[in-house]
N, C-alpha and C positions, 0 to 999 in steps of 0.2 A: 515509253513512247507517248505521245502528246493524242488524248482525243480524235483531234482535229484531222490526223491524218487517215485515221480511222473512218469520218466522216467522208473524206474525200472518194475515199473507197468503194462505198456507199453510192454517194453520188454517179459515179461510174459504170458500179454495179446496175444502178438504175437508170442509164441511157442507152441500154442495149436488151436485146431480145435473147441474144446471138447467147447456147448456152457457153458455147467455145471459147467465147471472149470472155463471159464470165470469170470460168473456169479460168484462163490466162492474168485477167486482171489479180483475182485472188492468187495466186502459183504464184507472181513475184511481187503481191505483198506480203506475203510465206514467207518465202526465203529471205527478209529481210527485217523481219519480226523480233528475232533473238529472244531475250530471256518472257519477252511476254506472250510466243507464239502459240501456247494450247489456248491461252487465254481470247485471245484477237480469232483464233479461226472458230471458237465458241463464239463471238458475237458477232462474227459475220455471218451463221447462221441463226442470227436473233436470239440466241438462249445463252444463259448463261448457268447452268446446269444442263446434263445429259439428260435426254428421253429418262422417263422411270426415275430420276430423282429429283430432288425437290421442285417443289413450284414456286414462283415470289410470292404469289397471292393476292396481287394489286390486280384490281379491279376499275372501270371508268369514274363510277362515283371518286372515287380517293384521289384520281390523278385531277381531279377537277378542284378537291379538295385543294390538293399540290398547288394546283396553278393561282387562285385563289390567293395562297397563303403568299407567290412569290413574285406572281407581278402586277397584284394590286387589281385585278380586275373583277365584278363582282360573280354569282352564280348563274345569274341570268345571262351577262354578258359571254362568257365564256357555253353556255350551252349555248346561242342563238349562234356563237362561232362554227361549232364543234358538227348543230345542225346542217350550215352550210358546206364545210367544208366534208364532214363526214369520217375526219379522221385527225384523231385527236392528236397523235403527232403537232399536222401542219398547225394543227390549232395553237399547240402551244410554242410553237416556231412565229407563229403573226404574235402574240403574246408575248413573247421574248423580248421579239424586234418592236414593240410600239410601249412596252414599258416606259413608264415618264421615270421614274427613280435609280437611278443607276445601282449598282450594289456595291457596297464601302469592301475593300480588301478583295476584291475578285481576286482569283486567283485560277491560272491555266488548269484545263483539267483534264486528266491523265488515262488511258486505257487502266491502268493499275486502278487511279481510286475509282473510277466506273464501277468498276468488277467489284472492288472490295465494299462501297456502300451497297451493291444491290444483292451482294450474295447474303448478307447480312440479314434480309426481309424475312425468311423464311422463317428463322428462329428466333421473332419475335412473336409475344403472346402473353397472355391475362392484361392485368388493367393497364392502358392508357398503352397500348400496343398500336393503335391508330397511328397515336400522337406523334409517336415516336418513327413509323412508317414516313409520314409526314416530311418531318424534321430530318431523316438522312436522303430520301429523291429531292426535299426541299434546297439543301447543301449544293447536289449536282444540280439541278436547274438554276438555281440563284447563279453559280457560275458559269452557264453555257452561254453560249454565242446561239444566235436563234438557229441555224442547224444543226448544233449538239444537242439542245433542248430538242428538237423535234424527235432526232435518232434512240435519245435517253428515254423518250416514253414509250418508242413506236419497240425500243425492246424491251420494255418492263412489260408491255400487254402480248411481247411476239408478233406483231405485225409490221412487216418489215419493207413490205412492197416493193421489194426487188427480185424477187425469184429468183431467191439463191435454193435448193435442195440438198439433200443432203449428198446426191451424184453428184452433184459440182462442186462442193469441199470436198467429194474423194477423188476426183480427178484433178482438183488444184494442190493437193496434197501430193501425190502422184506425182506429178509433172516438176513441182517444186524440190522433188527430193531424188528424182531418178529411182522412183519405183513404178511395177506396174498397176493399174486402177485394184487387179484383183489381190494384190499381195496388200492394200490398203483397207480392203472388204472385208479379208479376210481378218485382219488382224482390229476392226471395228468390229467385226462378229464376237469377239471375244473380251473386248471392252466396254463398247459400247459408249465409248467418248471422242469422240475425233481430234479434240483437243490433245489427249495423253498420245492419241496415236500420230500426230502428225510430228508430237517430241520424239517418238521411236524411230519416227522413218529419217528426222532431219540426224538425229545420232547412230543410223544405221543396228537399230537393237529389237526391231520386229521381229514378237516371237509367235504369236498368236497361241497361248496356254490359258488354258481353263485357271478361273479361280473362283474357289466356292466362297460366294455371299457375294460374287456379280457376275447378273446374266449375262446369259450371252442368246444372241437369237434362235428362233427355233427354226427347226426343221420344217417344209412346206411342203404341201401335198398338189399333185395334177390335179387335174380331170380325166376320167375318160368317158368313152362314150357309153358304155355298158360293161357287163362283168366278163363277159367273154374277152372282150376286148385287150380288158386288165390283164387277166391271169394269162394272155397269150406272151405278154408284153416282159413277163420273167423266166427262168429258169426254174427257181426255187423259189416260188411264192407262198407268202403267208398272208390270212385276210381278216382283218379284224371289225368290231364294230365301230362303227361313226357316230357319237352323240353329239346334241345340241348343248354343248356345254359351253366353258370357259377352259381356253389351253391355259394349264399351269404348271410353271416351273419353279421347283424345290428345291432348295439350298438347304442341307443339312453338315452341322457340322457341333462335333457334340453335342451341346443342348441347345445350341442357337440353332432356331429355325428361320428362315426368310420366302418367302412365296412371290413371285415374278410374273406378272402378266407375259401374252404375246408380244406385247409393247413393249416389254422391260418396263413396265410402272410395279413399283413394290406394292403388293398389296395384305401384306403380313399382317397387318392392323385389324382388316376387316375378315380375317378367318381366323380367329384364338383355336377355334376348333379342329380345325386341317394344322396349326402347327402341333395339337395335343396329340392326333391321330400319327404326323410322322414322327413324331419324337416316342409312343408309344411303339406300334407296329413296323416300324424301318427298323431292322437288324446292321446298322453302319456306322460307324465312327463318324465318315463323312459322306455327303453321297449328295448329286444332283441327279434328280432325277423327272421326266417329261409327262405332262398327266392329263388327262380334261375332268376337270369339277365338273358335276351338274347339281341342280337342286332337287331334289326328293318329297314326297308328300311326307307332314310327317308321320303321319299313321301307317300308310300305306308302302310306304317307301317307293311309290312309283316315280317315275322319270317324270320332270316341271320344264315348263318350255326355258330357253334362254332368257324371256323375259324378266322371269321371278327372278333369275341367278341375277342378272342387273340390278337390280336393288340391293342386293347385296356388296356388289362389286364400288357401289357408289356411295354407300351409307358412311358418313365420317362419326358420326355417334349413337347415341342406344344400341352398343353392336353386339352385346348381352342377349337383348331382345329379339332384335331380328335374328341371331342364330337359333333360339327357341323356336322361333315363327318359320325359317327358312333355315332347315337343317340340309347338310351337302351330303354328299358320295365324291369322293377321288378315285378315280380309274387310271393306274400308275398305266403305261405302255411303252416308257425307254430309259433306258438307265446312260447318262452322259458320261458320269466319274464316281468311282468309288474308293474311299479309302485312300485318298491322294492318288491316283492311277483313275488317267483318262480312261474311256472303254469308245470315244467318239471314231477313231479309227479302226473299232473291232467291227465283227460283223451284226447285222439285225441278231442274226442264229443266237450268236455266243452273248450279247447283248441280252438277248431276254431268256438265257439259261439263266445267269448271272442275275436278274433282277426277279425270277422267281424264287430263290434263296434268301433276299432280301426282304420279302415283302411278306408280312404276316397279316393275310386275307379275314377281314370281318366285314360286318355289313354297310361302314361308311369308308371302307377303304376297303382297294380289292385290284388284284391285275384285270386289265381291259379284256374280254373277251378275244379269242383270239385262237386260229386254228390254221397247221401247217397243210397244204394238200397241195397234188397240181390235181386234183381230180376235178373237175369244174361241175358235175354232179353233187356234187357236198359242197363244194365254194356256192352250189346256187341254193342249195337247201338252208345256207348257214347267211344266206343273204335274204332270202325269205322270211327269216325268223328276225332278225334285225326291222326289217321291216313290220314285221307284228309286232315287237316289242314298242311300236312306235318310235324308235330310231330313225335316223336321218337315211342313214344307209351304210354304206361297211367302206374299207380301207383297205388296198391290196399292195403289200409291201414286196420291196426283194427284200427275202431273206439272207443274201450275200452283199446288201450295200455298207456303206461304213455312215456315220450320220451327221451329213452335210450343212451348218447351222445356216440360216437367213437367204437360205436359195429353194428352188423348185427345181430341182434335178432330174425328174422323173422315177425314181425311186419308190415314191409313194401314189396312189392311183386312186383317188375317192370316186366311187362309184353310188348315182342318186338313183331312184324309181321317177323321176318326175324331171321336167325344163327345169334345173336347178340354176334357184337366186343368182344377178350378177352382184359383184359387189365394187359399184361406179363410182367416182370422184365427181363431184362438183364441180364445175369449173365455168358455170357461171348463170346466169338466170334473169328472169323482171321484173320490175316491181308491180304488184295490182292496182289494179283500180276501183274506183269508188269508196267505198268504207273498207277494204283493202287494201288499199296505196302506200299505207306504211309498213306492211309486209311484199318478201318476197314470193309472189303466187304461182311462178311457172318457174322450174328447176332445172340447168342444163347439165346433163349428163355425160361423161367422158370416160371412155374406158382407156388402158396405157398400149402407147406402141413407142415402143425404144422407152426414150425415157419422154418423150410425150403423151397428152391426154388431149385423144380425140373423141370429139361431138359423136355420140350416139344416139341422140332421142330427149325429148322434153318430156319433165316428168310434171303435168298440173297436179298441184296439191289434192284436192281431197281429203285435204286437214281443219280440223277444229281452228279456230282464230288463236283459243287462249286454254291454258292449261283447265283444267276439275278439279273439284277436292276429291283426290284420291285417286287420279289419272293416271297413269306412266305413260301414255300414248305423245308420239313425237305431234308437235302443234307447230301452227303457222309462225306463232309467238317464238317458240325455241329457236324451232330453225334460221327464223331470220335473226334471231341472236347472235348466233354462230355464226352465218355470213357475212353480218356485216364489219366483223374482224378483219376478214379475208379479201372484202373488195379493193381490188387493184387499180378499175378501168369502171366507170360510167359514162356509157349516151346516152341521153332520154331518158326510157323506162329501163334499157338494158342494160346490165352489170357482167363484169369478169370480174371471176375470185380466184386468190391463190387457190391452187388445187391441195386442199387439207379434210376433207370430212370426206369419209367412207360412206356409203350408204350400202344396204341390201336393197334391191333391189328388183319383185318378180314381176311377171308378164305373163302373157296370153302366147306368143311365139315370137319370132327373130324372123325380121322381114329384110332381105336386099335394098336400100335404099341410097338415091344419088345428092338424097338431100343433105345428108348429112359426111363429115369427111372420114367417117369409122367402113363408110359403104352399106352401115346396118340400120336398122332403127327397130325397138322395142314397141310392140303392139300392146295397146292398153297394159304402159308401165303401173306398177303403183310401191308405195313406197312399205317395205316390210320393219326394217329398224336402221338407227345409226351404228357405224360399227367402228367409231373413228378410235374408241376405249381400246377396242381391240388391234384394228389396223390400220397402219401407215398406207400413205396413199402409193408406195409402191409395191404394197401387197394387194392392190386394187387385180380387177381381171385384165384381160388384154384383149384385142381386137381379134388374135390367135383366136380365143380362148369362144367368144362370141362364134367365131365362123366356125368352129368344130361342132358347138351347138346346134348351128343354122343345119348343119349336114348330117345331125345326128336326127333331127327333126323331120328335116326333106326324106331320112331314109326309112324313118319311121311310116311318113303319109305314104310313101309308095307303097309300102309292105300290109 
């Protein structure tokens, strides 16, 4: 299939708001896709690999390189572009089209070689790996027409400017194939590629089965409002503790280990240590199994905030050292499949019979704390102690559910001692002024309703400008890094951004407000960390989730 009509789709996709039409517009460029259609509904959603696998690795500097190299313009010219415009796309879409040199042998270009030079990027590397970068996005821009060129960069950096989500490929997928949205969910929960899944649903072969060495999404926990609350909320409840870790998911399978963010981002590389620990103490041939890392002193072996564990999570070299410096703890807590046999449809019960046989307990690996009772006298003593343990606070499961991947079911029930963090999307902010102006300095905050993100509260920085030697604190500098990827929509000083970056989020309390379209607003927000490593923005909170606070708060003051 020719590029170009790919583009066209694009364009479409971005003269509407409406997600309906969206979803429609893609549904019957689906159906009409044939042998290239995992591929096409991959870059309608800007990527061209799944969440958790590879990245391209191109960055602004290189595409500048790019541009440079193919339509003759110099470094400056092309940055005083890039400034105005602000989006390096359009930039090299003006650059296309005012090129004086035509290119000898153009030749038409194709959804197939798109895909096949850029998937290419990733495993390139040692010397003159630039170079080489260069010379294959250089091939596809030399032949684009100035809106292929614009499209070919706006996906090699993922910024797409059409608000496409990932709900609106599972609803155009859907509709395209005479499936329902959740039989598409479901069987993305177990892939994890939309692409493979929308080949299943047009051949009628959706099966949704576990395969060990690809994740599948994790299970998700509520809120409630207190412990009482919780343990009323089951029959057979169990109540475990809640750390401030990293969720990790383990793929074992004879001696190959693999380790899975909540994201699905493989992150095997930067724990040698956690595959030595499950390859040593996991008793299974094969086994996925549900965990949170946390980081440890190492002397003391006490619990390290999430902070420390991020460095970890993000180090691509010296990872020798930093495991010396920043040694872990794995707290296994569910077992998915063992032995080629799911256990996702057994019960919690039988579930963590089964995963205590499994797991041989030492001091960096160990089952999660965890206690059967309805007695809420010991549920409160065993949540006391979590709480001294400096713990987050504890986790109250049914012990008769089966384990629901990539949903919030109510099944699980985290219970905090304090106004616990939101954790809000971005969704748009303005620029500062004075010797601020080239940062983002007030942050708009949106929590999700449906599959919308509504205004809850401005968050003013109270950030450093620029990073320290030896900082990890998020800066005015980073952030606005990050945003300015995402901008959609600029007036003035104010900006809309794709809604992509998670934040935590705490505050002073949850106030009724008519200012905002959430109905809430946050009292002296301030900003705790980024959480976008860990969560997608439809793991964000919800406007629900806000008002159950508000009433948990109000019934506190009265009390």
């Amino acid at each position: 299939m020719e590029y170009k009509k790919l583009v066209e789709i694009y364009n479409k996709l971005g003269s509407t708001t409406k997600k309906l039409e969206k979803a429609d517009i893609l549904a019957d460029f689906f159906k009409h896709a044939e042998a290239d259609l995992d591929v096409v509904v991959m870059l309608s959603l800007g990527r061209v690999f799944p969440k958790g696998e590879k990245e391209l690795g191109i960055a602004d500097k290189l595409i500048i390189e790019i541009l440079k190299k193919t339509c003759g313009a110099t470094q400056d010219e092309i940055i005083k572009l890039f400034k105005k415009t602000g989006d390096l796309g359009t930039t090299a879409e003006m650059l296309v089209k005012n090129k004086k040199q035509a290119t000898l042998f153009k030749r038409e270009l194709t959804i197939k070689k798109i895909f096949e030079n850029l998937k290419k990027l990733p495993d390139i590397s040692g010397a003159g790996s630039q170079e080489k970068k260069i010379d294959i996005v250089s091939e596809l821009i030399s032949s684009a027409s100035p809106e292929e060129a614009k499209y070919i960069v706006r996906t090699i950096l993922e910024q797409m400017r059409f608000g496409v989500s990932d709900g609106i490929v599972r609803d155009a997928i859907a509709r395209a194939f005479g499936k329902t949205p959740g039989e598409i969910e479901r069987q993305y929960n177990f892939t994890g590629n939309f692409g493979s899944v929308a080949k299943l649903a047009k051949e009628n072969k959706l099966y949704a089965e576990l395969e060990i060495g690809k994740p599948i999404r994790c299970m998700l926990a509520d809120r409630a409002g207190n412990l009482k609350e919780a343990m009323e909320k089951f029959n057979n409840p169990a109540i475990e503790i809640k750390m401030d870790g990293f969720r990790t998911q383990v793929h074992k399978y004879g001696n190959n280990v693999k380790i899975f963010s909540r994201r699905m981002d493989e992150v095997t590389s930067q724990f040698p240590d956690v595959v030595g620990l499950i390859r040593k103490y996991i008793k299974a041939d094969s086994v996925i199994l549900d965990a949170e890392t946390i980081a440890v002193n190492p002397v003391t072996k006490a619990p390290l905030a999430f902070q420390v564990l991020s460095r970890r999570i993000q180090r691509k070299y010296d990872i020798d050292k930093i495991v010396r410096e920043i040694p872990v703890q794995v707290n296994v807590f569910d077992l998915l499949a063992l032995n080629n046999k799911s256990y996702m449809d057994e019960s919690l019960l039988k579930r963590w019979e089964k995963l205590k046989s499994i797991v041989t307990v030492k001091t960096n690996i160990r089952l999660v704390e965890h206690m059967e009772t309805k007695d809420y006298g010991k549920a409160e003593k065993f949540y006391k102690k979590s709480l001294s343990m400096g713990e987050e606070g504890v986790i109250v499961k049914n012990l008769d559910a089966y384990y629901q991947p990539g949903r919030r079911v109510g099944y699980w029930l985290k219970v905090k001692d304090m106004l616990e963090p939101l954790d809000l999307v971005v969704i748009g902010g303005e620029w500062g002024e004075g010797k601020r102006a080239k940062y983002v300095g007030t942050i708009l905050l949106g929590a999700r309703r449906g599959t919308e993100f509504v205004a809850t509260g401005m968050l003013g920085s109270g950030l450093l400008e620029k990073e320290t030697e030896g900082s990890e604190k998020v800066t005015l500098q980073k952030l606005t890094n990050e945003l300015k990827k995402d901008i959609i929509e600029e007036k003035g000083n104010e900006i809309k951004v794709r809604p992509r970056i998670v934040l935590e989020i705490g505050y002073e309390e949850i106030q009724k407000s008519s200012k905002y379209p959430s109905g809430y607003a946050l009292r002296f927000p301030r900003l705790l960390r980024i959480r976008t490593r860990e969560k997608n923005p439809e793991d964000a909170d919800t406007v629900a989730t806000i008002e159950k606070i508000y009433e948990q708060q109000i019934r506190k003051q009265k009390n």
